[in-house]
C-alpha positions as CSV (number, residue, x, y, z in Angstrom):
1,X,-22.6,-6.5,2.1
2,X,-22.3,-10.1,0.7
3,X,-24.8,-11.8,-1.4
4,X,-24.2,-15.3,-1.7
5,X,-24.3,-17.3,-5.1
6,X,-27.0,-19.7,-5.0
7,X,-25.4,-22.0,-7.8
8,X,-25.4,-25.5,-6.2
9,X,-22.4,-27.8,-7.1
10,X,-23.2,-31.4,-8.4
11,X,-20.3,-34.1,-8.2
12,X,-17.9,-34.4,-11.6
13,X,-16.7,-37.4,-12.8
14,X,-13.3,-38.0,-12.5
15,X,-10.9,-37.0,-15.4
16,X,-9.4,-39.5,-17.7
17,X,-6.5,-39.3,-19.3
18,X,-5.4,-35.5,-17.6
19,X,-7.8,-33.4,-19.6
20,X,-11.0,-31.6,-19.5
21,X,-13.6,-34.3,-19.5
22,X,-15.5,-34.1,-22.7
23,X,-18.7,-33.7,-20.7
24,X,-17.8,-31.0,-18.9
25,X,-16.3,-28.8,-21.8
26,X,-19.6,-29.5,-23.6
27,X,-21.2,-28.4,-20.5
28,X,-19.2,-25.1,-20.4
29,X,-20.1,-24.4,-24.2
30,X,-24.0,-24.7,-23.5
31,X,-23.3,-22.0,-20.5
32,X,-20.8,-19.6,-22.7
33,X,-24.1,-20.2,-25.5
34,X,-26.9,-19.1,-22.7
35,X,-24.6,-16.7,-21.2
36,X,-24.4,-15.0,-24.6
37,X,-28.2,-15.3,-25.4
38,X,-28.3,-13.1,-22.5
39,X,-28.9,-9.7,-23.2
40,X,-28.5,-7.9,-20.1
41,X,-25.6,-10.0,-18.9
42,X,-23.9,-8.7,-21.9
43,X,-24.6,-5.3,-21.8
44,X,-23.0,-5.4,-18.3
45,X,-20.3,-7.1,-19.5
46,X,-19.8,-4.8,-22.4
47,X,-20.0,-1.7,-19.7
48,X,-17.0,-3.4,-17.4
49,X,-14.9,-3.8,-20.4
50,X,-15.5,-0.1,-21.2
51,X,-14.6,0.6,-17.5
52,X,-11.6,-1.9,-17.6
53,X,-10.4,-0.5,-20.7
54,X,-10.8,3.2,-19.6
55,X,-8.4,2.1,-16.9
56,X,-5.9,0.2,-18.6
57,X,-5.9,3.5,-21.0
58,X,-6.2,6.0,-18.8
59,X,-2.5,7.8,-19.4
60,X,-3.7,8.5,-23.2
61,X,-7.3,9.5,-21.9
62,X,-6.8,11.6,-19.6
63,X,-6.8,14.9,-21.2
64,X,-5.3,16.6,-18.3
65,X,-3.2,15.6,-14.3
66,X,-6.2,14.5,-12.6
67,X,-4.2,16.2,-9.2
68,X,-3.5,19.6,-11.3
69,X,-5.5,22.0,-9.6
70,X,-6.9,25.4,-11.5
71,X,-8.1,27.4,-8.5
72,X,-9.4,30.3,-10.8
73,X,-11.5,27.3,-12.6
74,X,-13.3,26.4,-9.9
75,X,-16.8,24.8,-10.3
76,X,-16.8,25.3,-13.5
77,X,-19.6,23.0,-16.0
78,X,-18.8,21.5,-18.8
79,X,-16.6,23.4,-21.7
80,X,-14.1,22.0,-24.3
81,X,-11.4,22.1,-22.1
82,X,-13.2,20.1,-19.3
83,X,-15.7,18.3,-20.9
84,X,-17.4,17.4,-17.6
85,X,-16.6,20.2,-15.6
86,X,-14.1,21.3,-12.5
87,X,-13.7,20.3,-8.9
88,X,-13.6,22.1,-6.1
89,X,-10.1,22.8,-6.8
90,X,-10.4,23.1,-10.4
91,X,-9.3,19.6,-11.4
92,X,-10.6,18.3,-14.3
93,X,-14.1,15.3,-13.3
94,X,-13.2,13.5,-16.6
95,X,-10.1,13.0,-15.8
96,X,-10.2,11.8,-12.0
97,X,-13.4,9.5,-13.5
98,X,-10.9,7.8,-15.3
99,X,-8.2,8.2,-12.4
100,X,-10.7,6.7,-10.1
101,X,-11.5,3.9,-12.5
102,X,-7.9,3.0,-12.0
103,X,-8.2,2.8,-8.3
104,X,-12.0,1.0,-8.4
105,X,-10.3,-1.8,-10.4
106,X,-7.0,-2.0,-8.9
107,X,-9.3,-2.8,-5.6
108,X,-10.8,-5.4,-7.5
109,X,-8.3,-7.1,-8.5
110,X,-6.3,-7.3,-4.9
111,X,-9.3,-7.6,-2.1
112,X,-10.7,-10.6,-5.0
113,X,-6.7,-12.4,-4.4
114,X,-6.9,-11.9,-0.7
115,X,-10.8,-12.9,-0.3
116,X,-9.7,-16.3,-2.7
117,X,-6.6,-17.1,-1.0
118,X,-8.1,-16.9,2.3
119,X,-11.5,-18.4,1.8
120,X,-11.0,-21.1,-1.4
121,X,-8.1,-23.5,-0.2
122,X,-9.1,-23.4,3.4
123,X,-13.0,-24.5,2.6
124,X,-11.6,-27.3,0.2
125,X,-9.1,-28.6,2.8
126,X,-12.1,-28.1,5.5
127,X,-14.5,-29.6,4.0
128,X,-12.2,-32.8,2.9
129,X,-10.5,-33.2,6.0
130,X,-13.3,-32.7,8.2
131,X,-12.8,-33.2,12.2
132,X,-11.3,-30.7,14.4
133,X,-9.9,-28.9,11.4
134,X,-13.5,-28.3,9.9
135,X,-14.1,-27.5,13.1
136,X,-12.1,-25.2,14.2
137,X,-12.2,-23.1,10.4
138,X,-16.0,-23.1,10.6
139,X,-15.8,-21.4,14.0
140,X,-13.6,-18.7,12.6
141,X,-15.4,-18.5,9.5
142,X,-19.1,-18.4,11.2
143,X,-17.7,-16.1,13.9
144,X,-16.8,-13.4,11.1
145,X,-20.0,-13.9,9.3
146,X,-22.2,-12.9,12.3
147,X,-20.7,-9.4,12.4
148,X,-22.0,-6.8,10.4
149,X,-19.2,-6.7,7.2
150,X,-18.9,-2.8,7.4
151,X,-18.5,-2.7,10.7
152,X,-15.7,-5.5,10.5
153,X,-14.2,-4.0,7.9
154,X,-13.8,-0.1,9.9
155,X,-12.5,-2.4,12.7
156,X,-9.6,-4.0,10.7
157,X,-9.3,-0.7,8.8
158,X,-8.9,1.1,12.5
159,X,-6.4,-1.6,13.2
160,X,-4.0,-1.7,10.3
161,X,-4.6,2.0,9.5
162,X,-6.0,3.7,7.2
163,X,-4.8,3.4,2.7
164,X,-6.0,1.3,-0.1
165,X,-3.5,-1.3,0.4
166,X,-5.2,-1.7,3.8
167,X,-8.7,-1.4,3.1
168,X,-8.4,-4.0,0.5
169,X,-7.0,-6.5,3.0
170,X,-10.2,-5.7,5.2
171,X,-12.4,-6.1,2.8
172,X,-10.7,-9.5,1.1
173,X,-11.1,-10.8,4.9
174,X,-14.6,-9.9,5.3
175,X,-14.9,-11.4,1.7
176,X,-13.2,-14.4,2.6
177,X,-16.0,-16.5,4.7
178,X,-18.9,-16.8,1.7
179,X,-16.4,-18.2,-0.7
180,X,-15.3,-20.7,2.0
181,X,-18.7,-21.6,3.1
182,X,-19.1,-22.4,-0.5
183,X,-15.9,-24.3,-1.3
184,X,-16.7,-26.3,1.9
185,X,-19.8,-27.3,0.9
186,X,-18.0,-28.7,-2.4
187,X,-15.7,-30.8,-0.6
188,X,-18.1,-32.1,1.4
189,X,-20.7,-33.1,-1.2
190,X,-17.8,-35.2,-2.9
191,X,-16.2,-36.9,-0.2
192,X,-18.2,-39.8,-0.1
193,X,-18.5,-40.1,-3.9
194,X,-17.5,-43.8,-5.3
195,X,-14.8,-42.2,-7.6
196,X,-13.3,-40.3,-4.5
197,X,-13.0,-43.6,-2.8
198,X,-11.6,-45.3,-5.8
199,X,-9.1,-42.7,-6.1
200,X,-7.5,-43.0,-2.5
201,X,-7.4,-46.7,-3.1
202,X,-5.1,-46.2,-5.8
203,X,-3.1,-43.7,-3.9
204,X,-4.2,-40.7,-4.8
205,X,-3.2,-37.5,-2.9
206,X,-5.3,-35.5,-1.0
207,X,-4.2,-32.3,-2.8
208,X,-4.7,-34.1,-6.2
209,X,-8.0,-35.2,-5.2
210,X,-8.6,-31.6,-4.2
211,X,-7.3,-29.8,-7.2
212,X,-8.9,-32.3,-10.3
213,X,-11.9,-33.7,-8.7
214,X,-13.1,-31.4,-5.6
215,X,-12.2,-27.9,-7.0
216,X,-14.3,-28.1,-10.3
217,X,-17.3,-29.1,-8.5
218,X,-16.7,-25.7,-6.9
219,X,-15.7,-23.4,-9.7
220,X,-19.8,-22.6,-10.9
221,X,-21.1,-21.4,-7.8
222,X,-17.4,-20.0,-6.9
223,X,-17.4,-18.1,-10.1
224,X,-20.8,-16.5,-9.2
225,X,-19.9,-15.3,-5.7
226,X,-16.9,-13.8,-6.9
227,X,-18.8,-11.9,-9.4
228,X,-20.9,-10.6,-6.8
229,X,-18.1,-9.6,-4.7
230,X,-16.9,-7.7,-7.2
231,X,-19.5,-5.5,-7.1
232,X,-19.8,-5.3,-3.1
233,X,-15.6,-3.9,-3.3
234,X,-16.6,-1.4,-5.8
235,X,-19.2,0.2,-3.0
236,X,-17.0,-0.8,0.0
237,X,-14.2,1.4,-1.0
238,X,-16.2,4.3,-2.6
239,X,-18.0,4.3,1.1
240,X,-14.6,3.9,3.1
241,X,-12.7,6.8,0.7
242,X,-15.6,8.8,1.3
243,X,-15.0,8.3,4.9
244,X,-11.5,9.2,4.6
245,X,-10.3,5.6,5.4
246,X,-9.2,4.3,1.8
247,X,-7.5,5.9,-0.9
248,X,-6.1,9.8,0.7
249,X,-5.6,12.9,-1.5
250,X,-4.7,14.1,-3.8
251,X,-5.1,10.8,-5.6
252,X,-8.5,10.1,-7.3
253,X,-11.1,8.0,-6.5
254,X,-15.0,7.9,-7.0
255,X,-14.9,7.7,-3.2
256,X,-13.0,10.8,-2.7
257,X,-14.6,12.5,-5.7
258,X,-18.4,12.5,-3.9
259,X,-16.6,13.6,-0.5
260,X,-15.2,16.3,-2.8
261,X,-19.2,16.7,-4.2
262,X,-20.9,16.4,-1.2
263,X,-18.7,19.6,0.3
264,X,-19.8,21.6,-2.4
265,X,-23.1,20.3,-2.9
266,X,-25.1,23.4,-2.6
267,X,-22.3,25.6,-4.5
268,X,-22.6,22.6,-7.8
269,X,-24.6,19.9,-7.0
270,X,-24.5,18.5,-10.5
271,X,-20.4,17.8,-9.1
272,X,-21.9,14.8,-7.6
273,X,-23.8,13.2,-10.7
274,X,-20.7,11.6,-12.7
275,X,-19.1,9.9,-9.8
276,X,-22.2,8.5,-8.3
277,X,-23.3,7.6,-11.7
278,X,-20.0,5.3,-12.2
279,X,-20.2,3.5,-8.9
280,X,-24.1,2.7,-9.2
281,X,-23.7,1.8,-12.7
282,X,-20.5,-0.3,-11.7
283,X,-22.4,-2.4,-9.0
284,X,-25.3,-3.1,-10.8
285,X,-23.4,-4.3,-14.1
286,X,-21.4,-6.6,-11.4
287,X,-24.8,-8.2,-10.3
288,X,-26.7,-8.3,-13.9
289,X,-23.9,-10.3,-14.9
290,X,-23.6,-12.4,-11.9
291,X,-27.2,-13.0,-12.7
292,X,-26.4,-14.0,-15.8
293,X,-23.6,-16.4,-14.8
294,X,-25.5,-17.8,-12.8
295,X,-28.7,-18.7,-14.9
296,X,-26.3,-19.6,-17.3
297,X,-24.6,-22.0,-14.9
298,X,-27.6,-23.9,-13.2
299,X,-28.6,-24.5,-17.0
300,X,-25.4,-26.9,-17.7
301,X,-26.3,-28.3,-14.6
302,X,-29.7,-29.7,-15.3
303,X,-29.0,-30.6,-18.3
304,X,-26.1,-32.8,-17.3
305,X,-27.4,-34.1,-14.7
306,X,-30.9,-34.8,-16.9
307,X,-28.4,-36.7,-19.0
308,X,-26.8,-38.8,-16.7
309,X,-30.2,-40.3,-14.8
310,X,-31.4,-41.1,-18.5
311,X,-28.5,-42.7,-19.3
């Protein structure tokens, strides 16, 4: 259910004079460059800003109440008034795509927030502190990890009760323990860096040596997972509203909408095409451009750190 980013974070120099170091924005233009020379990457990206924008837009393009039901029009293939067809109930497909599209990235958005604010500052402060409180967070965090994330997540879910709301704080949880494996690591490959040391002689704060110093060397491979993540929420809630534990009627999403298809699969089994078309194409878009990122991020760091053994 996770895939974890294999992007490997290489110690940053410390920032002078409270910007950017020049390096590193240098470093982030040769990655935007590759990143853009990369066709698939943006072809998925192009396909998540269509799907982004359809949901930011969806009041003007919905033709129709994506909960209006037309129960003489039901089943019914595409026409001019429903472009791809009717429900089960006689509810218009394009318009609870776009609905659902809504939902899909409203999930996003909140089980990425909970997975980051759960699993970001606790690696850093883990992996910089170290001792009982590495300890004891690495415990928790290998504990979760060696249960199967589906099964975590109907747990939590059977817990807290069923709803988006919920199902997104199950799966930022089971989301959670890849990111801080990650941000761990980065804390720890720092630690015992020269410039860390120089900095607590001066009298540096932890949490200033965290947020300029520890937290870029983070942000590539960070940036990567997330991206992937992305992708695993889009199937985790289609799979737990299909179940009936996420997002409950009559409100739309491509969850719902193949429960919907898979009832009438042998009255209109063409129902079930546009939805599972949008969550496949959805995932895979996520990973191409996580792909992407990713290539594009292991490139800046060869190079720099080509440059700075020749130098």
């Amino acid at each position: 259910m996770t895939q974890d980013a294999t992007a490997t974070a290489t110690p940053t120099p410390p920032a002078s004079g409270g910007g950017v170091p020049l390096r590193r924005r240098r470093g982030n233009g040769r990655a935007l460059r590759q990143l853009r020379r990369n066709r698939a990457a943006m072809a998925a990206l192009g396909f998540l800003v269509l799907v982004v924008a359809a949901a930011v837009l969806a009041p003007v393009l919905m033709p129709t109440d994506p909960a209006a039901q037309d129960l003489i029009n039901q089943l019914q293939g595409p026409s001019a008034q429903h472009l791809l067809g009717t429900d089960t109930f006689g509810r218009d497909v394009l318009s609870r795509l776009i609905s659902g599209a809504q939902v899909t990235l409203l999930a996003v958005v909140q089980a990425l927030v909970i997975s980051t604010v759960l699993g970001i500052p606790l690696g850093l402060v883990a992996g910089f502190a170290g001792g009982p409180v590495d300890a004891v967070l690495s415990r928790i965090s290998d504990a979760l990890l060696s249960l199967p994330p589906l099964i975590l997540a109907l747990a939590i879910v059977g817990i807290i009760g069923p709803g988006l709301g919920n199902v997104m704080m199950a799966i930022g949880i089971v989301l959670a323990p890849p990111l801080f494996r990650l941000a761990r690591g980065a804390a720890q490959s720092v630690t015992s860096e020269t410039y860390i040391e120089a900095c607590r002689a001066i009298g540096c704060s932890p949490w200033r040596l965290l947020w300029r110093h520890v937290l870029p060397n983070a942000s590539s491979p960070l940036l990567v997972q997330l991206t992937f993540s992305a992708g695993v929420i889009v199937i985790a809630e289609a799979s737990l509203s299909f179940l009936g534990l996420g997002v409950q009627p009559p409100e739309a999403s491509w969850g719902t909408m193949l429960r919907d298809a898979f009832d009438a699969i042998y009255d209109s089994p063409s129902f079930m095409v546009a939805p599972a078309l949008m969550i496949v194409l959805t995932i895979l878009a996520f990973a191409v451009l996580g792909d992407g990122l990713r290539d594009a991020l292991e490139g800046r760091g060869v190079k720099a750190r080509r440059k700075r053994g020749g130098s």
